[in-house]
C-alpha positions as semicolon CSV with decimal commas, in nm:
position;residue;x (nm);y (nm);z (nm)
1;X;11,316;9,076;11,298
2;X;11,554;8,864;11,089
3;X;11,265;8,723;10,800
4;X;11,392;8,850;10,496
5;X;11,032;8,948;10,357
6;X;10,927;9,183;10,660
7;X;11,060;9,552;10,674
8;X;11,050;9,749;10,985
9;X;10,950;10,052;10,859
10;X;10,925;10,229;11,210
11;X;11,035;10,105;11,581
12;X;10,933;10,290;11,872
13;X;11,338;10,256;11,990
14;X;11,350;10,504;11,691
15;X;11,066;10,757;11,803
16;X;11,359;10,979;11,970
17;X;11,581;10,964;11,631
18;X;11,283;11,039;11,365
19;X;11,169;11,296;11,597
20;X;11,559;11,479;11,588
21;X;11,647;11,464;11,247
22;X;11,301;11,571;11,135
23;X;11,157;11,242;10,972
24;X;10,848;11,279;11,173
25;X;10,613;11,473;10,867
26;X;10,725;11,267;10,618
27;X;10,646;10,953;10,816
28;X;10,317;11,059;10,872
29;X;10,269;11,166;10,516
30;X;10,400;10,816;10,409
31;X;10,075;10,699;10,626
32;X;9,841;10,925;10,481
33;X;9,980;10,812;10,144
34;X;9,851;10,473;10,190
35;X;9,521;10,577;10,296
36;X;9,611;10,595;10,735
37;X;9,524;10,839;10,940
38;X;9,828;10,885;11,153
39;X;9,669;10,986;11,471
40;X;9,501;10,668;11,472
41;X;9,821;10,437;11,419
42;X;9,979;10,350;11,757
43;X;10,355;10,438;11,803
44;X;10,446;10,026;11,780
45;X;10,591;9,873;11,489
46;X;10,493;9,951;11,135
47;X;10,621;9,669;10,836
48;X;10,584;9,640;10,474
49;X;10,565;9,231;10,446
50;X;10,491;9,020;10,126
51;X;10,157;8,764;10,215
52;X;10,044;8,588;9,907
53;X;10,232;8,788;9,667
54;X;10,109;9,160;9,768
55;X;10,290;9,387;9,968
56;X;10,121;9,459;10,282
57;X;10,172;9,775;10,578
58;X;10,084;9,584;10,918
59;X;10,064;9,869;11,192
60;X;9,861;9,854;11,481
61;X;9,544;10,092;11,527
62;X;9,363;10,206;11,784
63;X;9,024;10,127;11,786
64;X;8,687;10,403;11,772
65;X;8,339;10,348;11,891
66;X;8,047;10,476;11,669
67;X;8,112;10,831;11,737
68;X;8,511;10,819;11,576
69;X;8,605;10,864;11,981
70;X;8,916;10,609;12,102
71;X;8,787;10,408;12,381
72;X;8,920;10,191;12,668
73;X;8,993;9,824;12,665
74;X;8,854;9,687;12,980
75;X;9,080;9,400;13,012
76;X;9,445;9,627;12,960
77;X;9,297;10,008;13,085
78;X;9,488;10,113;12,811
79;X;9,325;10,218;12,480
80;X;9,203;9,974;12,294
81;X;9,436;9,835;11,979
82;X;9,407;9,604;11,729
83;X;9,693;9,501;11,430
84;X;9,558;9,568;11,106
85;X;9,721;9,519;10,779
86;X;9,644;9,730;10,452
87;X;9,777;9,702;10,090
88;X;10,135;9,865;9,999
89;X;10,047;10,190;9,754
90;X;10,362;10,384;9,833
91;X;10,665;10,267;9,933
92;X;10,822;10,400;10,214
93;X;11,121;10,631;10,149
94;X;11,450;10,457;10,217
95;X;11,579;10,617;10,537
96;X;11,285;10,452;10,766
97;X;11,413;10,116;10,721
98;X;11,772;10,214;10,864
99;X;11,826;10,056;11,202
């Protein structure tokens, strides 16, 4: 991504290199720090982008029926996803935004 306002917080080309040097917990507390539940953000790209003058985290989250359960989507067979975007409370700490 070359806009200037977006942040790639997290890749999934990184998974492998948070995993090894341990950055895993604190990227999950990060999430829970803004008010995600980790095990229900996918492992795709996570930014911290300006839209109207707030700072925004735009992840992408698996979906839940009634019962809090993931479910299929009928049309991929994969679980279903959906990008979501939720205010900016903590910043993220400064090493996730290395390439």
């Amino acid at each position: 991504m070359n806009d200037p306002g977006i942040r790639v917080v997290f890749h999934p080309d990184r998974w492998d290199r948070i995993v090894a040097s341990g950055q895993l917990p604190a990227l999950r507390d990060w999430l829970r720090q803004n008010g995600l539940e980790p095990r229900y953000v996918d492992k795709a790209p996570i930014t911290v982008e300006q839209e109207d003058g707030k700072a925004l985290i735009r992840y992408t989250a698996f979906l839940r029926d009634a019962d809090g359960r993931w479910y299929r989507d009928p049309v991929t067979d994969g679980a279903a996803r959906e990008e979501r975007t939720v205010p900016l409370l903590v910043e993220p700490p400064a090493e996730f935004g290395e390439p």
